[in-house]
N, C-alpha and C positions, 0 to 999 in steps of 0.2 A: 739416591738421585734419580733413578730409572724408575723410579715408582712412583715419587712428583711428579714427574714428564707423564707418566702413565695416565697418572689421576689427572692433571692438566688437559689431556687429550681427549679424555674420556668427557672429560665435564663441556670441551668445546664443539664435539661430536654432537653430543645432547642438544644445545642449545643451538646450535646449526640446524638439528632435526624440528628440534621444536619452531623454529622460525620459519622453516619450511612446510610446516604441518601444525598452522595455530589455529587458536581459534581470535577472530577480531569484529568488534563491534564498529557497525555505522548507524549514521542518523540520517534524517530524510533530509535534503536539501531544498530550500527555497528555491530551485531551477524544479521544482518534481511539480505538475501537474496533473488535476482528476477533473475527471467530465459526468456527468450526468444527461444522458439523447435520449429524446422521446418523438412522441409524435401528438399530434391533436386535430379536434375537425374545422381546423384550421391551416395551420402549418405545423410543421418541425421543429422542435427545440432543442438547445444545450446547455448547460449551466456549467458553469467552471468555478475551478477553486487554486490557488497556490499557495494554500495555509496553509496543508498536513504539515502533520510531524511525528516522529517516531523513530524507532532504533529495529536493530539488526542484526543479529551475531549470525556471522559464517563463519565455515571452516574453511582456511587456505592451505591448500598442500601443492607443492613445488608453482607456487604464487599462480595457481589456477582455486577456482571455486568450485570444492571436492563436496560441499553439504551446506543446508541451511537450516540452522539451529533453533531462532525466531526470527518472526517479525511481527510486529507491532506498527497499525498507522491510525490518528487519528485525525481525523479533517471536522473542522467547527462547522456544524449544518448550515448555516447561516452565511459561512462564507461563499458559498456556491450561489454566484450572480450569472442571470442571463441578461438579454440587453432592456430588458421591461421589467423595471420593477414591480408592477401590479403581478405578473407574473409570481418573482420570487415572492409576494407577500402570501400566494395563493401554493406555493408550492412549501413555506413555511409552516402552513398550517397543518399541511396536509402529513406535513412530519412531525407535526407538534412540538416544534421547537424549544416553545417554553419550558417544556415540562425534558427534551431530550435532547441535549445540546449540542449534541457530536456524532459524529458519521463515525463507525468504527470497523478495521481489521483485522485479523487475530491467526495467524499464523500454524496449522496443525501440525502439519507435514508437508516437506517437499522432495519429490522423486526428480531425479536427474534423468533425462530421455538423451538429452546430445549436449555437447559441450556450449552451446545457448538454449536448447529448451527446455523445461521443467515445469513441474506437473504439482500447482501447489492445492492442497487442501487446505480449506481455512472459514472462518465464519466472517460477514458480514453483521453487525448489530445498526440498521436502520429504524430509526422512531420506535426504539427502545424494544424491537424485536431482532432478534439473534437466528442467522439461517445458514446452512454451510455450503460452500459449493466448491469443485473444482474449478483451477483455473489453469489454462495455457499461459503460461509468461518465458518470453524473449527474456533472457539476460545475459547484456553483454558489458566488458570490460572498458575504460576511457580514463587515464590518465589515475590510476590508484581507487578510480571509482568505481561502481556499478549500476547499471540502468537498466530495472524490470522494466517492461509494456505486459500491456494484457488487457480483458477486457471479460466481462461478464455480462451475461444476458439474465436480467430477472423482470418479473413482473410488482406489482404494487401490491398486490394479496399476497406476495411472499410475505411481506411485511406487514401484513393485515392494515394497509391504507388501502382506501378510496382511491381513482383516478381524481384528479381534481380536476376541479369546474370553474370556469368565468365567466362573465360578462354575462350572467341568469340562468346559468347553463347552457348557452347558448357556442361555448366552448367548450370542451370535454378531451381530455389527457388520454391517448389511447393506454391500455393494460398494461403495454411491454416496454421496459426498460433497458438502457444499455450503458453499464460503468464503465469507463478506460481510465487507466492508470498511466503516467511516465513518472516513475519514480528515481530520481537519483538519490545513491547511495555513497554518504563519504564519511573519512575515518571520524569515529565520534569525536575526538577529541582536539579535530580541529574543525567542529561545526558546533556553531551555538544554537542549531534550529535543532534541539532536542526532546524527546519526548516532557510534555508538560499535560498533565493528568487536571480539570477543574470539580 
């Protein structure tokens, strides 16, 4: 009977551990926002998107976020509108949309710096060119979720595009670009905004 109980306690230990030290997947939420700011020899632009989608596994140990194992986002090019269409028709092309139909993330490594800062490595694949950079992201905790910010600085030759031009060239996309993410993060299996691969 003492060795039942034993084995009983043993197996509740475990599973106690392990619930306090798992690993759990999330997917991007329809609340997650990404921007695209620029400049031109005109004014300022932004384009926005609320389409990503994508997943997540972390590690949780004593229900804090000890490690990030992947992640994975993709955003449909196309869905990134500014308030001028002629615009977005000119910045479609300039990613060649036809031919590359998704903004992509890709998740290397992430180093933990302070209990919200972390220090991810990961590639960008814009208009079908693939580039890696560090990133600062805030990650903080809200209600069994997670919410990276962060933000990227790249230019257009990263991704071997042109500035693009309008109205006869008589507008012109300055070189330097600047991505922000707000990404919410909830448990996958009660979000149906799941990674979908076309």
């Amino acid at each position: 009977m003492k060795t039942l109980k034993s084995i009983f306690l043993i197996v509740a230990v475990t599973f106690f551990t392990l619930q306090l030290n798992a690993q759990k997947k999330y997917s991007v939420d329809s609340k997650s926002t990404f921007e695209v700011a620029g400049t031109s020899t005109v004014h300022d632009w932004v384009m926005r998107s609320t389409e990503g989608n994508g997943t997540a596994v972390f590690n949780i140990k004593d229900n804090k976020l000890n490690a990030i194992n992947s992640l994975t986002v993709i955003l449909p090019a196309e869905s990134l509108k500014s308030s001028k269409t002629s615009m977005d028709n000119v910045a479609y092309e300039a990613l060649d949309t036809k031919n590359n139909k998704t903004i992509e993330y890709l998740l290397k490594s992430a180093q933990k710096l302070s209990e919200t800062s972390w220090e991810f490595t990961g590639s960008y694949t814009i208009a079908g060119v693939s580039k890696e950079y560090k990133t600062q992201v805030n990650i903080t905790a809200s209600n069994g979720n997670f919410i990276l910010q962060g933000a990227n600085q790249v230019t257009f030759a990263d991704f071997e595009m042109a500035p693009p031009k309008a109205a006869l060239g008589v507008v012109k996309a300055g070189k330097d670009l600047t991505i922000l993410f707000n990404i919410t993060l909830t448990d996958y299996a009660k979000n149906d905004n799941t990674l979908v691969i076309n």
